[in-house]
N, C-alpha and C positions, 0 to 999 in steps of 0.2 A: 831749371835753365831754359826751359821754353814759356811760351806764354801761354796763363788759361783761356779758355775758351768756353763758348758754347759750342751746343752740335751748328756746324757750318752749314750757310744757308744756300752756298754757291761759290765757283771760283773766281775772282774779281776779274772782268772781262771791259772793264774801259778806265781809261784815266783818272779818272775821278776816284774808282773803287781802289785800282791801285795807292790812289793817296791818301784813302782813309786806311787800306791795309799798313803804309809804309806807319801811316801815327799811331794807329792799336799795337805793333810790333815795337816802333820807338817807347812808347809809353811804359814797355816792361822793361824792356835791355837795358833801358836810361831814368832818368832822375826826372827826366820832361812830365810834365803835369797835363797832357792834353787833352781837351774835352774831346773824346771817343764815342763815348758811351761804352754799351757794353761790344766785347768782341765780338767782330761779326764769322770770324778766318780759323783755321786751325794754321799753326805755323805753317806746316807743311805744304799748304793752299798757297803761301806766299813767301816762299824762299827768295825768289829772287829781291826780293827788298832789304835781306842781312848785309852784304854788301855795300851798300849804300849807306845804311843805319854805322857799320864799322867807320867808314870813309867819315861821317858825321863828328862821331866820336871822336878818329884819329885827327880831324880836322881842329876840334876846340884842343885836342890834347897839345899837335902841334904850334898852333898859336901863343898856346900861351911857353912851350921851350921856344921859339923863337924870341918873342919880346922878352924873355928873361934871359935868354942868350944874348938878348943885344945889351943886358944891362950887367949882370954879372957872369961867374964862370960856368963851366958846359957842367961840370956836376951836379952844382943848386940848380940849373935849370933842369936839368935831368931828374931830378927829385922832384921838385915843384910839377915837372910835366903829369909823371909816373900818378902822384900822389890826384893829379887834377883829372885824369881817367879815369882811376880808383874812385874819385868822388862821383864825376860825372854819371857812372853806370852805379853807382851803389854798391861798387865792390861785387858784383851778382858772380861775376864767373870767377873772380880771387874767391868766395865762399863755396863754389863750387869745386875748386883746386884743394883748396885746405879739407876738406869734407872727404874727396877721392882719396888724398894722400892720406887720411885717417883710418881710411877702412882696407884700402889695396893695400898699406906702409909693410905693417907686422906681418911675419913669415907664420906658418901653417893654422890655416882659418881656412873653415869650409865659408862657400859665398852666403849663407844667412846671416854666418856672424861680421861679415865685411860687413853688408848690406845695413844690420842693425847697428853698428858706428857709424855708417855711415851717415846713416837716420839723426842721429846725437845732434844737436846742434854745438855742444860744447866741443872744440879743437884740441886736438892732444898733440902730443910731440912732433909726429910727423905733418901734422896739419902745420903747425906753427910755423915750421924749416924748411915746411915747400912755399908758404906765404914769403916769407922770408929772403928764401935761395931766388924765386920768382922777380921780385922788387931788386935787389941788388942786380941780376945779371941785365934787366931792363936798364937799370940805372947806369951801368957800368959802359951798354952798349951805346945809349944815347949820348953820353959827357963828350967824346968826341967830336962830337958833329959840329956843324955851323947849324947857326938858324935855320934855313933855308933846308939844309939839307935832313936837319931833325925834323920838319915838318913834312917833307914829302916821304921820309920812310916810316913816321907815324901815320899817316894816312893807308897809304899800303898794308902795314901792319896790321892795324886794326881792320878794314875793309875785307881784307884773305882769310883772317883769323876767322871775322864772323861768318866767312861763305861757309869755312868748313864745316860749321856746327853741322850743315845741312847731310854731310857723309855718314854718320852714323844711326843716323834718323833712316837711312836706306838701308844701310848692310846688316843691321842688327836690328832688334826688338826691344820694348823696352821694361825691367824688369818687374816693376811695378805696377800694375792695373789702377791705381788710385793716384798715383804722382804726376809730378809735372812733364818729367818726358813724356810720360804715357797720353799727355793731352795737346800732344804738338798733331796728332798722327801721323798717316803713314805718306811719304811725300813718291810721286811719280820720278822716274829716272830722267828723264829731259828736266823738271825741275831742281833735280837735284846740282847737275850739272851745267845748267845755266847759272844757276846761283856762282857756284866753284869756278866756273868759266868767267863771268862776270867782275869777282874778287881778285884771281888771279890775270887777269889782262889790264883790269886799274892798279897792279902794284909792280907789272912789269912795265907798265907805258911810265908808270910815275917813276921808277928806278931808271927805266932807260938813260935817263941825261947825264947819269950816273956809274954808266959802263954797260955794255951789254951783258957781260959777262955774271954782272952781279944781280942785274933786274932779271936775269934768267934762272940766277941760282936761288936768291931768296923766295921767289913762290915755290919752287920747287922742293925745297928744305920746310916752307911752312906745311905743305901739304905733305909729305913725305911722314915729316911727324903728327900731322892730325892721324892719316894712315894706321901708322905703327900705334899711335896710341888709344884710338878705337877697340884697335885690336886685344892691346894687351889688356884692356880695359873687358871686355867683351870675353874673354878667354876665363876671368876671374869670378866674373859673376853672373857673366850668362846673357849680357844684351849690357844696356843702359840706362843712366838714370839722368835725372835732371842736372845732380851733383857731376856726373862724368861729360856731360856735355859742358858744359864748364871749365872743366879739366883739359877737355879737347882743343878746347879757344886759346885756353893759354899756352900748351904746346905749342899751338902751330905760331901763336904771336912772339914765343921766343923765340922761338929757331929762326923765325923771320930776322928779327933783330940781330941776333948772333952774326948769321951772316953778312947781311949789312953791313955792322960794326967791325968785320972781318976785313972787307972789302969795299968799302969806302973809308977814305983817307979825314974826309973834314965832309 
């Protein structure tokens, strides 16, 4: 769930380098084909650009629920949206969700044997029904909305969700020496929190027109459960992986939605 790298050769320090770090980071999270080259960044070097890359995302996601909202009902556009993210990123953190739920699912496993399901690429039960459970409560929270307003809290959504990956990448360690968490590094606390900061005040300004009440409560509910589920993730196997960062995105983009869908009317 993060991007590989080389050993990093410096932290980008002007405009330019920022926009060659923002298309080496899109090039992984997303489906984008961009001539990069090879990485020059470790994630970590460049948090503050998940943000942006979410907002990206939630931006094609919401375009196309809105013009499908103008044309038929809020459920099929609500599908169509759901299903047009899922494509856009390659499904990377839905295979990251299925993958955690496979190894944390089943009750008494010491963390080797979490870890080695989790390794499997093949999906079992619990994989399946958190894929599943995941896609309907999206779907269910979207069918409501107006165009207009499906687009601004997909944007939000996605934009917060990705700041979060950045939290566990600081609190914890990652469990593998050879994986892909392990090749984000270790990120500084001001960058951790510029990112989080940055996500979270594009998904309050974008709810704001929306009620205060609500642009207040949906960051706070998405971060709330990246939070807890770091945690309980971390508690099980001893830090993190690529798969649980993953895991942690889609947390926080539910809960975003939930509330939302709570708390706004259309």
């Amino acid at each position: 769930m993060t991007s590989p790298s080389e050993p990093p050769i410096a932290r980008p320090s002007s405009f330019d380098e920022w926009l060659q770090a923002f298309k080496e980071q899109a090039t992984f999270f997303t489906g984008l084909k961009l001539d990069v080259g090879a990485p020059r960044w470790q994630l970590a070097d460049v948090l503050p650009v998940l943000p942006f890359i979410g907002a990206g995302v939630g931006l094609a996601a919401g375009l196309v629920f809105a013009i499908m909202r103008g044309l038929g009902p809020g459920w099929l556009a609500a599908v169509v949206a759901v299903g047009a993210a899922i494509l856009f990123t390659r499904a990377l953190h839905e295979d990251g969700l299925a993958d955690t739920a496979d190894g944390l699912g089943p009750h008494g496993l010491d963390a080797d044997r979490r870890l080695e399901i989790m390794r499997d690429s093949r999906n079992g039960t619990f994989g399946m029904l958190a894929l599943a459970l995941s896609v309907l409560v999206k779907v269910a929270c979207l069918a409501s909305f107006s165009g207009a307003t499906g687009l601004v809290v997909l944007i939000g959504a996605h934009a917060l969700s990705r700041a979060t990956i950045a939290y566990p990448l600081l609190a914890h360690s990652p469990v593998h020496a050879d994986g892909l968490g392990s090749q984000a590094g270790k990120p500084t606390d001001n960058d951790v929190w510029l990112a989080i900061g940055i996500g979270a005040v594009l998904a309050f300004l974008l709810l704001l027109g929306k009620g205060f009440f609500v642009a207040l409560l949906a960051p706070i509910a998405a971060l709330a459960a990246a939070w807890f589920a770091s945690r309980w993730v971390a508690a099980r196997i001893g830090g993190y992986t690529g798969d649980t960062l993953g895991a942690v995105q889609q947390a926080a983009e539910i809960a975003f939605l939930v509330v939302a869908a709570l708390f706004i009317s259309r």
